[in-house]
C-alpha positions, -999 to 999 in steps of 0.1 A, spaced: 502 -598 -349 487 -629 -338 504 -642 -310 517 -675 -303 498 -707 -292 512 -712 -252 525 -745 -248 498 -774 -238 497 -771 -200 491 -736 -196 468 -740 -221 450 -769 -205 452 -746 -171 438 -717 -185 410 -739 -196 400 -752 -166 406 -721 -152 382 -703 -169 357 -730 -159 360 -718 -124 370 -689 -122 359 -654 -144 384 -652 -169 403 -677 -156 423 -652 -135 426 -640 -97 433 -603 -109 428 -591 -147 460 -581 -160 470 -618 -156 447 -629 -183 467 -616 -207 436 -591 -225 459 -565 -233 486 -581 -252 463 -612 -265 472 -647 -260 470 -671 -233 488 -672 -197 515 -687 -189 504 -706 -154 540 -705 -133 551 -737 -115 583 -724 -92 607 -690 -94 639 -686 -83 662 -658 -82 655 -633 -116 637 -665 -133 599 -679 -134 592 -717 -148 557 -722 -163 541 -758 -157 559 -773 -193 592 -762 -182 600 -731 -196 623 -702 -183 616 -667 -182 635 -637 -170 611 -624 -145 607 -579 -154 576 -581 -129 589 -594 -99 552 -602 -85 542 -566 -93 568 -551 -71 581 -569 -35 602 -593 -47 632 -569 -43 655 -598 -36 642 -620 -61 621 -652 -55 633 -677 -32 659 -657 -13 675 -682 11 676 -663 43 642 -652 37 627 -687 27 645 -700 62 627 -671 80 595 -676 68 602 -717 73 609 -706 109 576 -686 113 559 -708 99 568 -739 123 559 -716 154 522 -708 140 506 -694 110 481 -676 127 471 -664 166 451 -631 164 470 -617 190 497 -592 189 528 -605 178 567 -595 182 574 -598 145 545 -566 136 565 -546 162 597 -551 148 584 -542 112 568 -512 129 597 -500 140 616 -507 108 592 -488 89 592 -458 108 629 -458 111 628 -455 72 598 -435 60 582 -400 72 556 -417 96 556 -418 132 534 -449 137 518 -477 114 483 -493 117 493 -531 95 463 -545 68 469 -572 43 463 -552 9 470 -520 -8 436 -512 -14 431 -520 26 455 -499 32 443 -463 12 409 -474 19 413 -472 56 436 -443 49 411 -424 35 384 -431 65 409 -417 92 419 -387 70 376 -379 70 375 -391 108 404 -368 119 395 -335 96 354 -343 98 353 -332 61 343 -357 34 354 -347 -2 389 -368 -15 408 -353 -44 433 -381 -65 445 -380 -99 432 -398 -130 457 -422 -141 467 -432 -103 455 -459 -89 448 -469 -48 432 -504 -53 395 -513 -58 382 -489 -33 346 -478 -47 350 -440 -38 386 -441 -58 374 -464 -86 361 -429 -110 366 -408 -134 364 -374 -137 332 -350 -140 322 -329 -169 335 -305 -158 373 -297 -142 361 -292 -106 327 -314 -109 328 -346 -90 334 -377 -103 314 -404 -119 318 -442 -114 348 -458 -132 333 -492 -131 297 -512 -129 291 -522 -95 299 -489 -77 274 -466 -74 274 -430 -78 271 -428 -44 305 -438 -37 319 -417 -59 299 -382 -53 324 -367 -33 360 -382 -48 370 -355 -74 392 -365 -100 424 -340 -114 444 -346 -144 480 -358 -128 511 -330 -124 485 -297 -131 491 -273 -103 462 -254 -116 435 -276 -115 449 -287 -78 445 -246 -71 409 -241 -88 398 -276 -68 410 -267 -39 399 -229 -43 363 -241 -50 361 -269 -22 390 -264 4 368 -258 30 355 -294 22 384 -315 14 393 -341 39 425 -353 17 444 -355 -14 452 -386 -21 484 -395 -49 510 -423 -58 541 -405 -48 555 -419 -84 524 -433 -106 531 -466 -119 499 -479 -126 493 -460 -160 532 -463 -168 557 -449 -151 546 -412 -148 569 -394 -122 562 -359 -104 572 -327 -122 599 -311 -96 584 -299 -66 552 -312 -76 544 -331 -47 558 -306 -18 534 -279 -40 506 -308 -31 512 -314 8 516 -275 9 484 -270 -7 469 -291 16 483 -279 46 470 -245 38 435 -258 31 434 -277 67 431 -310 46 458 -341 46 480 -349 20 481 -387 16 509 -405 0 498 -438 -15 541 -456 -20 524 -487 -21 543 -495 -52 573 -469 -47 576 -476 -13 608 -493 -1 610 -500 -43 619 -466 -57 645 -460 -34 655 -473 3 629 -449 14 603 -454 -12 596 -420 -35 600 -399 4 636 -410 -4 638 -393 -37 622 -362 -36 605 -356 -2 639 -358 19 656 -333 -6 623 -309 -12 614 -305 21 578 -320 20 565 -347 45 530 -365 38 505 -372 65 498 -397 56 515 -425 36 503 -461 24 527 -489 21 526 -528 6 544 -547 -20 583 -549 -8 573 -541 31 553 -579 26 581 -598 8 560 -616 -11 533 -622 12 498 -607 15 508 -573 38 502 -539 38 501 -510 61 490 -472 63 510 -448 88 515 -412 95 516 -385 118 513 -396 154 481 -370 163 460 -383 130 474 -417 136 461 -417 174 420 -413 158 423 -453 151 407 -477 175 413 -486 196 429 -452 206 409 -430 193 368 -431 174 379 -443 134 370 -478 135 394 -504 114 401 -542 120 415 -571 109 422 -606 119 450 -608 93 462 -579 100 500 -581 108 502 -618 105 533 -631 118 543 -646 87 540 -619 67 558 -595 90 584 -616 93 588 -618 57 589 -584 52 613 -577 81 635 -599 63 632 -585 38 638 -549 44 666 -557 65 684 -574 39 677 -548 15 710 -529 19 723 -498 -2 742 -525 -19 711 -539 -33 697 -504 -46 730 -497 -64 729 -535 -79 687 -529 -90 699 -494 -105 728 -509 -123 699 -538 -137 678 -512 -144 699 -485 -162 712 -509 -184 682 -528 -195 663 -491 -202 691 -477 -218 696 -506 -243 657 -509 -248 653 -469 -260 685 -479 -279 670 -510 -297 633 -492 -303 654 -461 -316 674 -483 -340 641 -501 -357 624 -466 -357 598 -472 -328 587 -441 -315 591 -441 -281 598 -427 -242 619 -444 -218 607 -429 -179 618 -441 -144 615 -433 -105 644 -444 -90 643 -481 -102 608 -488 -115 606 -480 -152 586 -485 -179 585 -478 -224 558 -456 -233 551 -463 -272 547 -426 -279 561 -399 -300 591 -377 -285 583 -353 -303 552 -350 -279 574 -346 -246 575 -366 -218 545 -385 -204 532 -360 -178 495 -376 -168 472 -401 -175 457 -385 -210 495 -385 -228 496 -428 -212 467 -433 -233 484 -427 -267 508 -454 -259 507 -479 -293 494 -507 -274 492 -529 -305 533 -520 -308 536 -532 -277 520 -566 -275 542 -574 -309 570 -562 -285 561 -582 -253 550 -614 -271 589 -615 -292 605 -608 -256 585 -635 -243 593 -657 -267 632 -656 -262 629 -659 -223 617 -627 -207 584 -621 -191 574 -584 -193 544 -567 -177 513 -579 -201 494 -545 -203 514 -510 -218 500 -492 -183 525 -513 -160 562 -505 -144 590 -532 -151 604 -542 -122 640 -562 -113 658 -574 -86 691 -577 -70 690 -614 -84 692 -603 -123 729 -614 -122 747 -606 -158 731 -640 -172 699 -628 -167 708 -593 -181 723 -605 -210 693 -625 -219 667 -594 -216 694 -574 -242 696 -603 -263 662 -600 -272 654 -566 -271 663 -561 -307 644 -590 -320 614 -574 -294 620 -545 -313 618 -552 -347 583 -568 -343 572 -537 -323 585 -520 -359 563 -547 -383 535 -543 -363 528 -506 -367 522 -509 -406 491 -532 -396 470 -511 -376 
């Protein structure tokens, strides 16, 4: 399928873009790679809608990757920040907005305190340091398929071998940074028990996304994550929970809220962004009080940040957690339910081969055979018909509906996708559909 010339200004963008920046983009899912095309450049959002610069409206299934749980432009929000905002954008001091967060946060999730940082990777990254500070071990375990930002030691694949350690992922890290960070194919309990039976004495953490959403929506096997902080436990090591995406998404509680509370398992420690920054550059990393007490200025593990808890962003995201009421959950789930159901319905009826999977209201398509099973780890991801699916998200985005551009992304929604907005997504699922369908006779 060739897709569709973008109309003139984001053309003319991207263009100019490209002149200054590499590929045009800030972060390289935007540059549309994986689904061909250009970009459209956005002008304004509100609500469940974007507007690109020549005036087109699009049903927004991304919601900036995640935070904007409210949708974009939430009044009481917008007059929050407004209000922030004409006090000072900036002190480097403490401020009473970071300890009001705090304290929502660990009203919410299984931590006891919170360290603030201003990215997800920031976050797992210093994560990761304190779990080596507080265990004085160095080896990190994660999962292929998950992903905990651009931190060099987590940016690899896996060894040769099943318990080898990794190699780099990328050019630019050296195998240096990755010599210690071993690398498990996601929801195998064996491999976590031959890892840790061959380097437990050496593991400083395991590190996971409590739901994996960065390779699809892959969500743990039953018990699979109170097996993992269990595992760890035994071993003397720290089970990490990277909710970065699920966190205060998934459920009121993040992932925690969905399995954790009812299993019986409780990470060490957790790493949170997205919603808890509502919309604004904010992350944070919290835990156990004892490992949390290591940071500086408490304790030796050294971390910093002049951003860090910016009173902006914490305002933002105290709003927006606050406002975030079961109410809003149930009204996502309803979104969500209803646009999954009629999209496995619509592939189904043109004979796309497919699988539909969730955690709590993150969801995603997999263009995979049934027959197959469900989409367990990072190796069953990669057989997703990505050519299917750019013929799918180019038909959805021309009838109004912005989708992730890559097959390896979550769909997101808001409690802001009112029927009108709904309605528009089913409308052109079928249409989405059928070219999914045409395209699979021209690979």
């Amino acid at each position: 399928m060739t897709p569709p010339e973008p109309a003139p200004e984001s053309a003319a963008l991207f263009a100019r873009a490209r002149a200054v920046t590499p590929g045009g983009v800030n972060s390289p899912v935007r540059a549309f790679n994986a689904v061909g095309g250009t970009p459209r450049f956005i002008r304004s959002a509100a609500g469940a809608w974007l507007t690109d610069v020549d005036g087109h409206e699009y049903v927004d299934l991304i919601c900036s990757w995640g935070p904007m749980l409210l949708g974009h432009a939430h009044p009481e929000v917008q007059a929050a920040v407004s209000a922030a905002v004409s006090r000072g954008t900036s002190y480097g001091t403490p401020t009473e907005p970071e300890v009001l967060l705090a304290e929502e946060i660990v009203d919410r999730a299984p931590v006891e305190r919170v360290r603030f940082v201003s990215s997800g990777t920031e976050a797992t990254m210093s994560a990761i340091r304190l779990a080596r500070g507080f265990t004085g071990r160095d080896v990190v375990v994660k999962f292929a398929g998950c992903y905990h930002g651009h931190v060099d030691s987590l940016l690899a694949s896996a060894g040769s071998g099943l318990a080898t350690f990794a190699t780099p992922g990328t050019p630019g890290v050296p195998a240096s940074s990755t010599e210690l960070t071993l690398v498990l194919p996601y929801n195998d309990r064996a491999a976590v028990e031959q890892v840790f039976a061959e380097h437990g004495d050496r593991i400083a953490c395991l590190v996971t996304e409590a739901a994996p959403g960065n390779m699809g929506v892959v969500p743990p096997e039953p018990g699979f994550n109170r097996f993992l902080a269990e595992t760890c436990t035994r071993h003397g090591a720290l089970f990490v929970s990277d909710e970065v995406m699920t966190g205060f998404r998934a459920t009121r509680q993040g992932q925690w809220g969905l399995d954790g509370a009812v299993e019986g398992w409780r990470p060490d420690l957790v790493t949170f962004g997205k919603v808890m920054g509502g919309g604004f550059p904010a992350a944070a990393f919290g835990g156990r009080a004892d490992v949390m007490a290591r940071l500086s200025p408490e304790g030796p593990v050294y971390q910093a940040g002049t951003l860090s808890g910016n009173p902006v962003a914490t305002t933002a995201g105290l709003t927006t957690l606050r406002l975030a009421t079961d109410e809003v959950y149930a009204h996502i789930g309803w979104a969500a339910d209803t646009i999954k159901t009629a999209a496995a319905e619509a592939l189904t009826a043109a004979g796309v081969p497919h699988v539909v999977q969730s955690a709590g209201t993150m969801f995603s398509v997999f263009f995979t055979d049934p027959a197959d099973g469900p989409v367990r780890d990072f190796a069953a991801a990669s057989r997703t018909d990505a050519v299917a699916y750019a013929a799918f998200f180019h038909a959805m985005l021309d009838r109004q509906v912005y989708l992730p551009p890559s097959a390896y992304e979550a769909w997101f929604l808001s409690s802001a996708h009112d029927e009108r907005a709904v309605q528009t997504v089913l409308d052109a699922l079928p249409h989405a559909a059928a070219a999914a369908a045409a395209s699979q006779g021209t690979r």
